[in-house]
C-alpha positions as CSV (number, residue, x, y, z in Angstrom):
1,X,135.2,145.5,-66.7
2,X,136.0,149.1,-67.2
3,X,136.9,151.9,-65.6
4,X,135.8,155.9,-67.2
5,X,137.6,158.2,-64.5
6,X,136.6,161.9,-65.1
7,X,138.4,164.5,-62.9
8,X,137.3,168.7,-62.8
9,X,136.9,171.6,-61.1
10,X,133.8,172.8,-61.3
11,X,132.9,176.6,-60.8
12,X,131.6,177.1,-57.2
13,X,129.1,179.6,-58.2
14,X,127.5,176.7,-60.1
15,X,127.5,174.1,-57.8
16,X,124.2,173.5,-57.2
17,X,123.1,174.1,-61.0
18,X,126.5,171.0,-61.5
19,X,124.7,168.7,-59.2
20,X,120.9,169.0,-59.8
21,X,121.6,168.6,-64.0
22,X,124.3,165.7,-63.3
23,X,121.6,163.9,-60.3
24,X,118.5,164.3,-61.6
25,X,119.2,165.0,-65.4
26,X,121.6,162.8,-66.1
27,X,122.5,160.3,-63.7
28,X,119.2,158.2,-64.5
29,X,120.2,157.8,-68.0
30,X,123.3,156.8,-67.4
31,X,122.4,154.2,-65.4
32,X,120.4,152.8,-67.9
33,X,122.7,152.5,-70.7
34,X,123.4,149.1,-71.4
35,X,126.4,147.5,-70.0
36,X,126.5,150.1,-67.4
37,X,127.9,148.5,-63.6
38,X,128.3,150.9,-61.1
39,X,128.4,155.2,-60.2
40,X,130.7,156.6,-57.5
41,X,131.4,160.7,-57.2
42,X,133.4,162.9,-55.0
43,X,133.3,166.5,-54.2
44,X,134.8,169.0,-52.2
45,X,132.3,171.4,-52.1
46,X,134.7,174.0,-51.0
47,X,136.8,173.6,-53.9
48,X,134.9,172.2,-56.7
49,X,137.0,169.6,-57.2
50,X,134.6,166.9,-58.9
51,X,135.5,163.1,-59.5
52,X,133.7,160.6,-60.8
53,X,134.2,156.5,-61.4
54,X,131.6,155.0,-63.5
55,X,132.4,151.2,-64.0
56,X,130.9,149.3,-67.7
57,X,131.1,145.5,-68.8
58,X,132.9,145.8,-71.7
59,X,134.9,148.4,-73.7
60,X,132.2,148.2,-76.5
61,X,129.9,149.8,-73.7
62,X,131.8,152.3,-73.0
63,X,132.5,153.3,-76.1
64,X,128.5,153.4,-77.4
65,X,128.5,155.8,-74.2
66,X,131.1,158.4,-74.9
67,X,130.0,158.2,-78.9
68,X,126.0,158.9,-77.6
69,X,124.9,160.2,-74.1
70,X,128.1,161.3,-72.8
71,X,128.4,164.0,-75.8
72,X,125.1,165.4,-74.7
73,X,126.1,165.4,-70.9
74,X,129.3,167.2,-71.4
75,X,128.1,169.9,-73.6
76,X,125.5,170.9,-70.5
77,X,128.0,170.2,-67.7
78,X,131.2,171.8,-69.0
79,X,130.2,175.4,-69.0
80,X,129.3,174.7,-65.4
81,X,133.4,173.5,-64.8
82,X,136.8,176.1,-64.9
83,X,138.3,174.2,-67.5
84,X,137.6,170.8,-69.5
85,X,137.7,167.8,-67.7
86,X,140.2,164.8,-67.8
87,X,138.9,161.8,-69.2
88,X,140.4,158.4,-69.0
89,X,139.5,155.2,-69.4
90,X,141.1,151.9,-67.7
91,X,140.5,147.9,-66.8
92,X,139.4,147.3,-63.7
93,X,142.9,146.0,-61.7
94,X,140.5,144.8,-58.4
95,X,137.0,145.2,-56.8
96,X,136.4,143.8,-53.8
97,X,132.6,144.4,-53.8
98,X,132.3,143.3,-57.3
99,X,134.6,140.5,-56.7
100,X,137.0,140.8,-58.9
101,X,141.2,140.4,-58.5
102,X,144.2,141.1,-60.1
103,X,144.8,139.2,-63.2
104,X,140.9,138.1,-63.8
105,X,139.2,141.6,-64.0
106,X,139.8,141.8,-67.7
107,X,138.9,137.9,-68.7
């Protein structure tokens, strides 16, 4: 399992427009691409700071989702953040509620 770990700021102003496209726009299709696991988000409303955790089986899946959807997501989403965001992409070291543990996430 995988880890895609985006961090921004996105422009206050714009909050609401941020989180209505990225819920209901996006979020759904996401969801639904295959290999897909798991969604978690954090924001600080006061400060725009935005991060996000979405979890995929394999690095195949992730990949198929940041050559496809993702492209389409970040050209609507960016102009709504102060800056780009940071994009990284990691295996999965532990998960207690998908019950994984050190040394066997990747197998």
């Amino acid at each position: 399992m995988l880890s895609r770990l985006i961090t921004c700021t996105i422009n206050p102003a714009k909050l609401n427009d941020f989180k209505n496209a990225l819920n209901n726009q996006f979020l759904p299709r996401i969801q639904a691409q295959p290999g897909f696991v798991d969604n978690i988000e954090s924001l600080d409303p006061a400060t725009g700071q935005f991060s996000c955790m979405t979890l995929w089986k394999t690095q195949s899946d992730v990949e198929n989702y940041d050559n496809g959807l993702f492209k389409e997501v970040a050209a609507s989403l960016v102009p709504l953040m102060q800056g780009n965001p940071t994009v990284q992409t990691l295996p999965v070291e532990n998960s207690s509620v998908h019950h994984l543990k050190a040394g066997k996430a990747a197998a």
